[in-house]
MMTF fields as JSON, N, C-alpha, C and O atoms, coordinates in Angstrom:
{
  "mmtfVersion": "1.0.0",
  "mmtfProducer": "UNKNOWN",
  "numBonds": 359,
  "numAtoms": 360,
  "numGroups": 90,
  "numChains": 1,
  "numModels": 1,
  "chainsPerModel": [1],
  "groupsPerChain": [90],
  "chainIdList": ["A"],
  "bondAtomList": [4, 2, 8, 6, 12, 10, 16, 14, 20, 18, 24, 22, 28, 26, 32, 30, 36, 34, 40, 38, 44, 42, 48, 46, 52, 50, 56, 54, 60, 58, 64, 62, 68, 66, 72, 70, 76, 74, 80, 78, 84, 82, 88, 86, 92, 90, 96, 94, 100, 98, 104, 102, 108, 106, 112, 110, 116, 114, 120, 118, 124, 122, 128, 126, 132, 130, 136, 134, 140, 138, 144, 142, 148, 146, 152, 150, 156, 154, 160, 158, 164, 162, 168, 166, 172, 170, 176, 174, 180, 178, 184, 182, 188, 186, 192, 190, 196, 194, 200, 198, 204, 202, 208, 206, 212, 210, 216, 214, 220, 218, 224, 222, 228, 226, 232, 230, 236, 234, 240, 238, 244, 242, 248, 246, 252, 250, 256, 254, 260, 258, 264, 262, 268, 266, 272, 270, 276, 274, 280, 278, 284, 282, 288, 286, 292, 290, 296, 294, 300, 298, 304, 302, 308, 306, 312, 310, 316, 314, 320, 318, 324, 322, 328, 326, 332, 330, 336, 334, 340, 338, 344, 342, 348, 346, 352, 350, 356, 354],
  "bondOrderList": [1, 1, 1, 1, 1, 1, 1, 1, 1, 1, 1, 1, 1, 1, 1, 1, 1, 1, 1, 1, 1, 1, 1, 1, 1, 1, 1, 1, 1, 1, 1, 1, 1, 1, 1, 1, 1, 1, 1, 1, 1, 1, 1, 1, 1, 1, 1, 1, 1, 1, 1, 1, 1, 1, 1, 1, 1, 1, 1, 1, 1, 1, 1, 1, 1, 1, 1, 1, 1, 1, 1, 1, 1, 1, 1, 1, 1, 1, 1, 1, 1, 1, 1, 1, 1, 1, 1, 1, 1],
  "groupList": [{"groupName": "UNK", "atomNameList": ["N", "CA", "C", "O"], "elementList": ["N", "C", "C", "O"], "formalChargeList": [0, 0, 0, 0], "bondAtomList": [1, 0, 2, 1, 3, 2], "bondOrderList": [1, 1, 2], "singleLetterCode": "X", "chemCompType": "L-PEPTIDE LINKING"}],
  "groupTypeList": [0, 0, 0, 0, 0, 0, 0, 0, 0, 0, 0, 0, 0, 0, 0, 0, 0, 0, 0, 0, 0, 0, 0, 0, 0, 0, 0, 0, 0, 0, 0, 0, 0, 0, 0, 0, 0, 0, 0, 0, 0, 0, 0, 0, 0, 0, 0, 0, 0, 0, 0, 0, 0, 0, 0, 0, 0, 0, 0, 0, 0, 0, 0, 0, 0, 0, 0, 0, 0, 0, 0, 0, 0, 0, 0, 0, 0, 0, 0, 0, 0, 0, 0, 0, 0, 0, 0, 0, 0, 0],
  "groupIdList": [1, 2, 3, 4, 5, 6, 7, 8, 9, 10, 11, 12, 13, 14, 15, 16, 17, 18, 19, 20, 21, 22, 23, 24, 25, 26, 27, 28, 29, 30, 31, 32, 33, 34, 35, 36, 37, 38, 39, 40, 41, 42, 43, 44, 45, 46, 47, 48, 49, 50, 51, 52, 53, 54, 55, 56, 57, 58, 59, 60, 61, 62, 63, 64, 65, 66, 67, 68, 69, 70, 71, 72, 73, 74, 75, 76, 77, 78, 79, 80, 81, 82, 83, 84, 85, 86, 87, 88, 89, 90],
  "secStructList": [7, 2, 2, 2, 2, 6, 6, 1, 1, 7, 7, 7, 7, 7, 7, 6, 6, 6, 1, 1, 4, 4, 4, 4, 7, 1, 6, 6, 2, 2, 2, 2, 2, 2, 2, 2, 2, 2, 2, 2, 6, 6, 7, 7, 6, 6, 2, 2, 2, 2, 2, 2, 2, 2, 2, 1, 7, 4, 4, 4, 2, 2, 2, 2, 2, 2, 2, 2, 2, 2, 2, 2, 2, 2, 2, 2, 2, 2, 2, 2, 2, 2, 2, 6, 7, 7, 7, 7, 7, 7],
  "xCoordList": [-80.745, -80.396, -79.376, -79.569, -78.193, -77.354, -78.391, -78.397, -79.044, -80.033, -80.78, -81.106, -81.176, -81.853, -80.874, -81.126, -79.637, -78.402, -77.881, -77.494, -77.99, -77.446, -77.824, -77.293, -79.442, -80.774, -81.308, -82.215, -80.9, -81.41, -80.471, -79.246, -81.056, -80.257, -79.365, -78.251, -80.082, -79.904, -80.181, -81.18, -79.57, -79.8, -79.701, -78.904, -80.408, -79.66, -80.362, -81.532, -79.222, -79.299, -79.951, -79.822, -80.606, -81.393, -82.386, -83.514, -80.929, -81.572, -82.571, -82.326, -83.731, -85.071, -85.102, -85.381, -84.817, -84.837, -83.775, -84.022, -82.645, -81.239, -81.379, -80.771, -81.924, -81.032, -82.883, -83.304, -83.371, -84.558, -85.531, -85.38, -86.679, -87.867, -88.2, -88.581, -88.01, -88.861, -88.215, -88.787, -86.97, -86.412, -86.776, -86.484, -87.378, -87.936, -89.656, -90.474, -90.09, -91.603, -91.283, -90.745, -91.629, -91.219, -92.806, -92.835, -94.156, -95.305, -94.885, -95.634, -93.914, -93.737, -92.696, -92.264, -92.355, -91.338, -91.811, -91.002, -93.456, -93.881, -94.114, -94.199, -94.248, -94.13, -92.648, -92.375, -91.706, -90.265, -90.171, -89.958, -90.459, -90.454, -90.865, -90.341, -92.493, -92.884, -92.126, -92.016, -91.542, -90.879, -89.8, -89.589, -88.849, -87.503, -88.252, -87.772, -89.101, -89.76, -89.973, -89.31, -91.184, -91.304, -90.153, -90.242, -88.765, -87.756, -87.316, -86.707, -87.471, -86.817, -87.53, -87.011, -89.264, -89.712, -89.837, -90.648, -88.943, -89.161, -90.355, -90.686, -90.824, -92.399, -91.783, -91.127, -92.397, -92.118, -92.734, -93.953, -92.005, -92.631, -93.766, -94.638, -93.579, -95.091, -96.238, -97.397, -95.954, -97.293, -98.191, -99.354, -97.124, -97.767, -98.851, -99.711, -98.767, -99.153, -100.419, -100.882, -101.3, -102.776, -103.015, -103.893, -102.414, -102.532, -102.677, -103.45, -101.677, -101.422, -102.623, -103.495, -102.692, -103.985, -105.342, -106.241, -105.587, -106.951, -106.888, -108.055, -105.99, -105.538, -105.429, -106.003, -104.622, -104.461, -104.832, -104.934, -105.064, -106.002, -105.243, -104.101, -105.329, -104.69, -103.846, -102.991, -104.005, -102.56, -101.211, -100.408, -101.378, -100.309, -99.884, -99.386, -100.15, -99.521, -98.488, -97.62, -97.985, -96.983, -96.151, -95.303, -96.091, -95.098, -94.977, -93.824, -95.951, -95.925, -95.242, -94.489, -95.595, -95.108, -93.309, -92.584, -92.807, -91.666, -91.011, -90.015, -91.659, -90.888, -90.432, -89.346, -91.868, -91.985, -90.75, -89.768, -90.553, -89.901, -87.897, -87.012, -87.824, -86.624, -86.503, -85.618, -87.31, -87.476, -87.235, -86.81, -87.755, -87.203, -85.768, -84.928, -85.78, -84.137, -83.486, -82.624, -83.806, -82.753, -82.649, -81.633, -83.414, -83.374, -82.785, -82.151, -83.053, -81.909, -80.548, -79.929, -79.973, -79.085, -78.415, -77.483, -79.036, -78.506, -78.533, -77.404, -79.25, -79.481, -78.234, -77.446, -78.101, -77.027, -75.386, -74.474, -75.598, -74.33, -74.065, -72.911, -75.043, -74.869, -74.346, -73.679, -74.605, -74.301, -73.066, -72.604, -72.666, -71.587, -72.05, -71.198, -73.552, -73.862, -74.088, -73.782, -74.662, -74.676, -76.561, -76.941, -76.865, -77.976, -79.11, -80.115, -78.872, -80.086, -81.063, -80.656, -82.355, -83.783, -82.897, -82.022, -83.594, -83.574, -84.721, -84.729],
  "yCoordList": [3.149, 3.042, 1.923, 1.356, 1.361, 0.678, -0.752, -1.468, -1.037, -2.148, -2.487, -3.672, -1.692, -1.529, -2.108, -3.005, -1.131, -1.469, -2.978, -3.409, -3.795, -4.746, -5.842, -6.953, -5.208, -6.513, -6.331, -7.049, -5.6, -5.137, -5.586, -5.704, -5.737, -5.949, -4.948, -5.15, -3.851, -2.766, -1.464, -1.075, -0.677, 0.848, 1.656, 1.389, 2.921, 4.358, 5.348, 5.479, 5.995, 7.023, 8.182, 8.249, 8.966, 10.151, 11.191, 11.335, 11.958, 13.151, 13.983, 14.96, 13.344, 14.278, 16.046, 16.894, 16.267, 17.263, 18.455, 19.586, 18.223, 18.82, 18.732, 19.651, 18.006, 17.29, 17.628, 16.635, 18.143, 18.472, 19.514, 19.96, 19.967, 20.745, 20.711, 21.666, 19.646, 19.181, 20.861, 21.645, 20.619, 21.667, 23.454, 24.329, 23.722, 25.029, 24.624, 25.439, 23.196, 22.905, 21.697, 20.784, 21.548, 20.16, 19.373, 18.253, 19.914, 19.209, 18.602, 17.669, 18.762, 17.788, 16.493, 15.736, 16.273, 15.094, 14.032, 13.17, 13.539, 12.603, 12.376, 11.202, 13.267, 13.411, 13.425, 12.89, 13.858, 13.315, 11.378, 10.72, 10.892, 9.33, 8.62, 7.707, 9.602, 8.816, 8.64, 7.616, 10.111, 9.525, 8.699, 7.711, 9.037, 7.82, 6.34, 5.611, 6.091, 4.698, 4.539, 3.685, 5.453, 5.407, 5.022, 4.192, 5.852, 5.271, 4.277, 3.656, 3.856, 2.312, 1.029, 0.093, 1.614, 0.562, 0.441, -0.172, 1.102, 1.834, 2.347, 1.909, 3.245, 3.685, 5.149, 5.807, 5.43, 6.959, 7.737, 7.573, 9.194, 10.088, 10.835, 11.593, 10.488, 11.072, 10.247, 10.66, 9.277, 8.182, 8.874, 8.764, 9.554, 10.026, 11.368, 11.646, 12.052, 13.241, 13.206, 13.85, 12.448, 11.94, 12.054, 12.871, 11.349, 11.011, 12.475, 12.78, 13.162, 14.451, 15.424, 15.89, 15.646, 16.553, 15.405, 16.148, 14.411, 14.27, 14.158, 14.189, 13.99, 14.03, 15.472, 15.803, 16.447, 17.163, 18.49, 18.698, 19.522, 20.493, 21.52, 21.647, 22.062, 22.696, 23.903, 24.278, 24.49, 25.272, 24.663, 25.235, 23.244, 22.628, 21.345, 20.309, 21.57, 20.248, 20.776, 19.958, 22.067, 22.325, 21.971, 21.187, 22.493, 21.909, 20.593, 20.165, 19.742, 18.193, 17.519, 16.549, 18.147, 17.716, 17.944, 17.222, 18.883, 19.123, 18.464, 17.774, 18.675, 17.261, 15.801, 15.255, 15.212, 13.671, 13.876, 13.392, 14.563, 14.758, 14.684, 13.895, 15.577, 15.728, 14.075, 13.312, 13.697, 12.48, 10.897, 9.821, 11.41, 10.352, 10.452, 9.595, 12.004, 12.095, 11.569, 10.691, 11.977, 10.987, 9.887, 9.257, 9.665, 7.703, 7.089, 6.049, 7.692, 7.242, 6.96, 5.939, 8.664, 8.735, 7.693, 6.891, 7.965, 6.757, 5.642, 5.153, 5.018, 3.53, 3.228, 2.42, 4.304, 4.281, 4.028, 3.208, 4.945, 5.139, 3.957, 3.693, 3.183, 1.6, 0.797, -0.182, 1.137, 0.063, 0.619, 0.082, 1.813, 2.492, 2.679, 2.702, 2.883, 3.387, 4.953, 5.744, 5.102, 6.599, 7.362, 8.533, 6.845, 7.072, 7.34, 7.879, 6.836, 6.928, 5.742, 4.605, 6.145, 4.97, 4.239, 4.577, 3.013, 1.874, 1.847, 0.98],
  "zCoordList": [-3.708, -5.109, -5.321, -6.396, -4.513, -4.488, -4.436, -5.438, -3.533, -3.744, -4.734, -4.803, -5.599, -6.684, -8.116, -8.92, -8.008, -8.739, -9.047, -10.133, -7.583, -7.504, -7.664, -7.682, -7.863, -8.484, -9.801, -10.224, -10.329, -11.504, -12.845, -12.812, -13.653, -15.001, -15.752, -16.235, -15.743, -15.47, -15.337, -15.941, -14.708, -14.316, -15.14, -16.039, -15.21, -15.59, -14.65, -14.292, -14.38, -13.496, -14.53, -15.752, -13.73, -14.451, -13.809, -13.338, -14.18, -12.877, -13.776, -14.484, -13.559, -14.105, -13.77, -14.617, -12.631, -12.138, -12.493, -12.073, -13.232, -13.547, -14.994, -15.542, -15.742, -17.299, -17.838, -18.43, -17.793, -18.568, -18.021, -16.884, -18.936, -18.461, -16.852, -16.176, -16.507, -15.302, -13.936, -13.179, -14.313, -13.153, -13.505, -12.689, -14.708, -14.128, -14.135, -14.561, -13.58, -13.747, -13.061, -13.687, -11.486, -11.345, -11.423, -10.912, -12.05, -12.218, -13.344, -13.632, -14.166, -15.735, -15.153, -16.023, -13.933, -14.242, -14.403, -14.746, -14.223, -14.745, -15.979, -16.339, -16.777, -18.61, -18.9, -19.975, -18.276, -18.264, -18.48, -19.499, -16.896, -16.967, -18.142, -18.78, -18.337, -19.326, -20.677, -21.353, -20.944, -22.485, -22.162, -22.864, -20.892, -20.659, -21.035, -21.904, -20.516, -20.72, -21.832, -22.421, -22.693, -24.306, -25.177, -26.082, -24.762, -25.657, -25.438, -26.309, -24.32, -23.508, -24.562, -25.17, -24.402, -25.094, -26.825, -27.52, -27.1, -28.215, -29.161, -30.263, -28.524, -29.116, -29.144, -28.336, -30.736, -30.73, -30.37, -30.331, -29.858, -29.05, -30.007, -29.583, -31.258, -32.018, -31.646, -31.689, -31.345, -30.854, -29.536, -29.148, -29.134, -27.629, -27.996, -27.161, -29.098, -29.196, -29.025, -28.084, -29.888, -29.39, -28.458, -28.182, -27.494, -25.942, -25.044, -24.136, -25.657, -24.654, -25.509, -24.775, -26.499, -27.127, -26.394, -26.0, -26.215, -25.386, -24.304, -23.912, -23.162, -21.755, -21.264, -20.227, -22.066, -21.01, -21.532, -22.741, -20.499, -20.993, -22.09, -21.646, -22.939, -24.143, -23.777, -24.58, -22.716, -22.428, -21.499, -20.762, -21.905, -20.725, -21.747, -21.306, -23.127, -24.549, -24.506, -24.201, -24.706, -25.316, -24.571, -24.997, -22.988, -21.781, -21.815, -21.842, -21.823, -21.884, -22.76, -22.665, -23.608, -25.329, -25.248, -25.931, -24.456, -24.583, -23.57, -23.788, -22.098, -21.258, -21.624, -21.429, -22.358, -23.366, -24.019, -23.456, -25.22, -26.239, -25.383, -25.715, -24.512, -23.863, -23.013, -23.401, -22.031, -21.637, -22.336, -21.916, -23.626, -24.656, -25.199, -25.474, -25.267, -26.174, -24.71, -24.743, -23.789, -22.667, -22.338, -22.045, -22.358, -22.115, -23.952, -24.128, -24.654, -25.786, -25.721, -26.018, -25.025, -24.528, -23.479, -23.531, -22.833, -21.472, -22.088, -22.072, -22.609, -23.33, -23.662, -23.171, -24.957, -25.619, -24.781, -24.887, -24.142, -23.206, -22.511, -22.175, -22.245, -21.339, -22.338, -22.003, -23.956, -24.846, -25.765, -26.772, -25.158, -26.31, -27.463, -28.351, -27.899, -29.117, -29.001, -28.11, -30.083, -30.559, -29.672, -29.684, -29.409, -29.149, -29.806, -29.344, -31.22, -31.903, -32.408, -32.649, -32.531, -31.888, -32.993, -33.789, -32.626, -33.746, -34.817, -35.691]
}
């Protein structure tokens, strides 16, 4: 991680596993990443909903839907926190 740190523009640390859904479900931490990224690039997490109602099978949206959703509010967060703002999208 220090190598990564020291080449990078920049970091945020983000313990997927502690700070969201993912830790009582660790099959959602990839719907975690994905919303950290979504907010990174700024695309809203309603954009994704489509995606998860035709991807994934209908008793596993709601879990998904809520990892994304937490995943985004975190990478807001962190964003924010690198820039001393408030953490809310642009």
């Amino acid at each position: 991680l220090d190598t990564i740190k020291s080449r990078a523009y920049r970091t945020l640390d983000i313990d997927v596993m502690n700070d969201t859904p993912a830790r009582n479900n660790p099959r959602v931490t990839n719907m975690v990443l994905i919303g950290v990224l979504a907010s990174l690039l700024h695309y809203p997490v309603e954009d994704w909903d489509k995606v998860l109602i035709q991807n994934i099978p209908p008793k596993f949206v709601d879990l998904n839907r809520e990892a994304l959703t937490a995943g985004h509010k975190l990478g807001r967060e962190k964003a924010a926190a690198l820039e001393g703002g408030s953490g809310a999208a642009p």
